[in-house]
N, C-alpha and C positions, 0 to 999 in steps of 0.2 A: 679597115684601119682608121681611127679615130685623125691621126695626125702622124708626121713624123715626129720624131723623139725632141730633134731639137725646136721643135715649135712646140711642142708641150713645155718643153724646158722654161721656154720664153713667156710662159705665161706666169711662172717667178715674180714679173718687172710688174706687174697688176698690183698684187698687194704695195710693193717697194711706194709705187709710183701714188698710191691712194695716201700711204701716209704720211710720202711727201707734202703733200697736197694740204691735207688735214695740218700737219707742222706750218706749213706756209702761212696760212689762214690764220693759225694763231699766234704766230712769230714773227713772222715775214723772215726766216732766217731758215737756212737749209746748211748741213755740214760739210763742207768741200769732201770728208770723206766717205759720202753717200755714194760720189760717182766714179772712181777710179772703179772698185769690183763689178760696175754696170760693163763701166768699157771692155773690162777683160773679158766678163761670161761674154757680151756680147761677140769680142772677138774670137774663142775659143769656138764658140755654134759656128761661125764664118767657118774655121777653120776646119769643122767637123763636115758644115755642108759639101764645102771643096772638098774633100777628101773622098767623102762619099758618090763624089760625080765624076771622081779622074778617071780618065782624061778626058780634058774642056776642050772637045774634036766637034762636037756636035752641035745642031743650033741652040738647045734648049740649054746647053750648059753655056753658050757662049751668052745667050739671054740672060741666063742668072749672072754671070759675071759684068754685063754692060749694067744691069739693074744695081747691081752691089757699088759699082762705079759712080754710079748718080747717088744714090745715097752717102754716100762715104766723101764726095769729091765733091758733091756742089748742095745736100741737107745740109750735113755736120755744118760747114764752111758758112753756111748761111746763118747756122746759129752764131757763130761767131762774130759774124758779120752786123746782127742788130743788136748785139752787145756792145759793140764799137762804135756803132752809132748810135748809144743811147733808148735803144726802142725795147731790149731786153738787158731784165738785169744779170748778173752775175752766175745764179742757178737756172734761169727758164735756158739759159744759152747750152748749160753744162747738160741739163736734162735734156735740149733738143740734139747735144752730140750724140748722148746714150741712147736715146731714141735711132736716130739715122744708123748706128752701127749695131742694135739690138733688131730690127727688123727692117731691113733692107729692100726684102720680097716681101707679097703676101704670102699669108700663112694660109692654108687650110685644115675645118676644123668641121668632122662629121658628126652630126649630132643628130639623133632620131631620122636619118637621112636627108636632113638640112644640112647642106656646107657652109661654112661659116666663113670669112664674113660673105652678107647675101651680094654685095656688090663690088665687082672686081673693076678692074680701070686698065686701059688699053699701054698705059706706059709699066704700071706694076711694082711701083714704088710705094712701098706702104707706108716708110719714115713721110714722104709727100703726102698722101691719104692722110695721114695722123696729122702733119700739120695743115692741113687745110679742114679738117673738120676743127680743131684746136681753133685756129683765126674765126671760124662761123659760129661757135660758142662766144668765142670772145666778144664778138658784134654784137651779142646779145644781152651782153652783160650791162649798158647802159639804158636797153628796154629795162631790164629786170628793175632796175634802181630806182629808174621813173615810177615806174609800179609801185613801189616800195612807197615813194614820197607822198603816190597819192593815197595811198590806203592809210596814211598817216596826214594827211590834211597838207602838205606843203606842195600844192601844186607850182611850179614857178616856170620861165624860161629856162630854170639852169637844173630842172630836174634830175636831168636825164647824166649831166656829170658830177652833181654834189649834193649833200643834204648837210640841213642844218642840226647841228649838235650842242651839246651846253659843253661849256671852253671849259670848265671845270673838269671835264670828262675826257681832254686829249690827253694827258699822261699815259690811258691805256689804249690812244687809238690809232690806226696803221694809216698813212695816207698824205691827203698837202692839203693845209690850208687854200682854198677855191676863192679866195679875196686877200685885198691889203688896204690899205688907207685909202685908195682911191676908187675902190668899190670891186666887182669880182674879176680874179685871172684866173688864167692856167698855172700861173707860174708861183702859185704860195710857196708859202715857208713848209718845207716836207718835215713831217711831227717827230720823225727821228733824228732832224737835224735840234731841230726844239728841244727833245730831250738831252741830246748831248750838251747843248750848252748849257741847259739847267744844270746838269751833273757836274760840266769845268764848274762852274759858279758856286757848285756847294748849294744851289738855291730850288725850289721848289715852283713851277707855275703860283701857286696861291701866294708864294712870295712875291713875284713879278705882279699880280692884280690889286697885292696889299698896297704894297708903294711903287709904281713904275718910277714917280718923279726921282725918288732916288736915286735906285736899281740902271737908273737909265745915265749916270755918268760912270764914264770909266773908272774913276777915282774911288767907286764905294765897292768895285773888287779887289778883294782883299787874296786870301787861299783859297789856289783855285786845285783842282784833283781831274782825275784819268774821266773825257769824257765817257766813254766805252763805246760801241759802235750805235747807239741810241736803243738798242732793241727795250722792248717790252719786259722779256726775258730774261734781264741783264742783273743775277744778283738776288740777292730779298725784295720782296713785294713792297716796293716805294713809289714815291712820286717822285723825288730827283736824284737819284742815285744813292743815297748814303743807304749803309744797314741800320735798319731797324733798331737794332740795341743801342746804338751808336744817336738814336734818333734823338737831337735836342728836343726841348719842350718849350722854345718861345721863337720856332719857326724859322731855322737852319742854321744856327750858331750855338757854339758850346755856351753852356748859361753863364758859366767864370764872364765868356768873353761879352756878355748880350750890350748891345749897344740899346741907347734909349731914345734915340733922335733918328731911327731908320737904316741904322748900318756903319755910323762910326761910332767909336769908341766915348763912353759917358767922359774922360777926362779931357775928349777935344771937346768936348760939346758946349754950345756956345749959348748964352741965354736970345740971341737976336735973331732966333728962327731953326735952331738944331746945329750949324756948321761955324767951327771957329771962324772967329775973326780975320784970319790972314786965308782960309778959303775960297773966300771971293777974290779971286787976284785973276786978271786978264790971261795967266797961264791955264787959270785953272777951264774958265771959260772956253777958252781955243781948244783946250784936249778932250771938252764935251762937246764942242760943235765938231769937234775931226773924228772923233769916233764913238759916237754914242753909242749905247748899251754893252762899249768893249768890243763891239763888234769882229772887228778886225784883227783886236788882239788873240781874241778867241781863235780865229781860223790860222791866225800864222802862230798858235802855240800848238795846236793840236797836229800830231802826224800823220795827218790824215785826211784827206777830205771829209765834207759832210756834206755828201750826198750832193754835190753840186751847186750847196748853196754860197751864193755872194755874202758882202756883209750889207746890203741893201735888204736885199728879201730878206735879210736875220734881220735888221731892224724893223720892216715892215712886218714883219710875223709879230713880233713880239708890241709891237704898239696896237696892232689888233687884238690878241690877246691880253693886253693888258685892261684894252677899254671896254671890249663887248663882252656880254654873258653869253650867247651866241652868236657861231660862228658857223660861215659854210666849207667843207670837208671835202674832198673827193678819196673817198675810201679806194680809189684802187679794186686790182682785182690783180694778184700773181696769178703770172700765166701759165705756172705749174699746176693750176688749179684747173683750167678747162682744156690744158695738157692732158692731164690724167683723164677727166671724163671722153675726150676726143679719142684719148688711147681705146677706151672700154667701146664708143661708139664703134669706132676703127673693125677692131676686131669681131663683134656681131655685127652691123649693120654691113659696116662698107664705107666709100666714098661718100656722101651726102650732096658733095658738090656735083663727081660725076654722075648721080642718080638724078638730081636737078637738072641739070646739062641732058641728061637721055630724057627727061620728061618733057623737056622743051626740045626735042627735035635738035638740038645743037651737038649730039655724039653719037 
């Protein structure tokens, strides 16, 4: 017998999980309704195994049931758990439920008389197995980068979490700004937060580079629209939100409306530098030094977070973008990505951790 039925069944979640994977990478966005049908088949094969072992009198049914228990009662919960804490986002959590409840036990799988996977583990949790090869991928993924930077000439200190990119080029890129004003963090401006505000703003990055001095008091936002949730994917193929048809031709304003002095209107426009006469007034000054770039107004109009940006790091993002041609990136890596390959390891290899652990005499 190759398998039992419901572990072939289970081998369904392979392709599901690969395209996840593939969507991730180009979108950074996954459909909430990917994973409720995960949770059901999964619970459905639970229910089939149980059914097929009744009655749980024996040790090995009582083993399958203590194993379904770990998985279900302390995996799942765990996904949950680094979502709540910020360390996973919103799908790697939901995938690592469907995972904990789609394979609980390992599976066995006879192939040319090799049982598959070649390496089994003493506790028998395979959602565990899967996310421990998943974490040892992921460790790997800041070797890969390094890699990357130097086969492209940027060797640095910071190789190994960001590369540099041309700022013209973030409209299409996933990830956080790895610098601010004061030279590089962890903590950038996340580019999907960047997009959203472009989008309330009605404005384009290349508008932000053209004129920051503008762009950068609250006063020169005028109509502001639906940031959307920053994605890539958001719409017709633009750089800040608008459709394409819709697209002005003197770089984000109806032409009726185009101002000639940078963003206000040619009948306030003043001959003594671009801005009426009663513009410079001490009111105006105080509501640029309290909220530049709009900052704040942006996050207390919009319903919604952005991604957990303050209006500090949205100012520092955007005064970094405004002034460098290059900037450093940390592209990230969704962890539905070395999820899925961990899945495919998972089930041919085995454990990799406990295989490590048995080569060194520790199992």
């Amino acid at each position: 017998m190759v398998a039992t039925l419901p572990d072939l069944l289970r081998l369904v979640v392979v392709p599901v999980f690969a395209w996840a994977a593939i969507r991730d990478v180009r979108t950074r966005r996954l459909p909430n309704r990917l994973w409720p049908p995960l949770y059901l088949f999964g619970a459905l094969l639970l229910v089939w195994e149980i059914v097929t072992i009744w009655p749980l009198g024996g040790f090995v049914e009582m083993r399958f049931l203590v194993r379904v228990a770990i998985s279900l009662l302390f995996i799942a919960p765990l996904g949950y758990a680094f979502w709540y804490l910020g360390a996973f986002g919103g799908a790697d959590a939901k995938a690592m439920i469907a995972l904990a409840v789609l394979f609980p036990t390992f599976p066995a799988y006879d192939l040319a008389g090799v049982t598959l996977p070649l390496v089994d583990t003493q506790l028998g949790v395979f959602s565990l197995t899967i996310l421990t090869n998943t974490v040892l991928l992921g460790l790997a993924y800041p070797v890969g980068l390094a890699v990357f930077n130097l086969v492209r000439g940027e060797a640095s200190r910071l190789m190994f979490f960001a590369r540099p990119v041309a700022t013209d080029s973030l409209p299409d890129r996933h990830g956080r700004l790895f610098e601010d004003p004061d030279g590089p963090t962890r903590n950038g401006l996340d580019l999907d937060a960047l997009r959203m505000y472009l989008r309330w703003r009605g404005r384009t990055l290349a508008d932000v580079r053209a004129d920051p001095d503008d762009l950068r008091d609250p006063a020169s936002v005028g109509e502001t629209f639906a940031p959307t949730d920053g994605g890539t994917h958001v719409g017709p193929r633009t750089d800040g939100g608008r459709a394409v048809d819709d697209a002005p031709t003197d770089g984000g304003r109806a032409v009726d409306d185009a101002p000639t002095d940078g963003g206000r209107a040619v009948d306030d426009a003043a001959p003594d530098g671009g801005h009426a006469a009663d513009a410079e007034t001490d009111s105006d000054a105080d509501r640029e030094s309290d909220d530049p770039w709009a900052a704040e107004r942006f996050l207390d109009e919009i319903d919604h977070g952005a991604y957990g940006t303050d209006a500090a790091t949205l100012r520092d993002g955007l005064a970094v973008v405004a002034r460098e041609d290059r900037v450093l990136v940390s592209p990230g890596m969704p962890f539905v990505v070395p999820m899925a390959v961990g899945l495919v390891v998972s089930l041919t290899f085995g454990d990799a951790l406990f295989a490590a652990l048995g080569a060194l005499g520790l199992v």
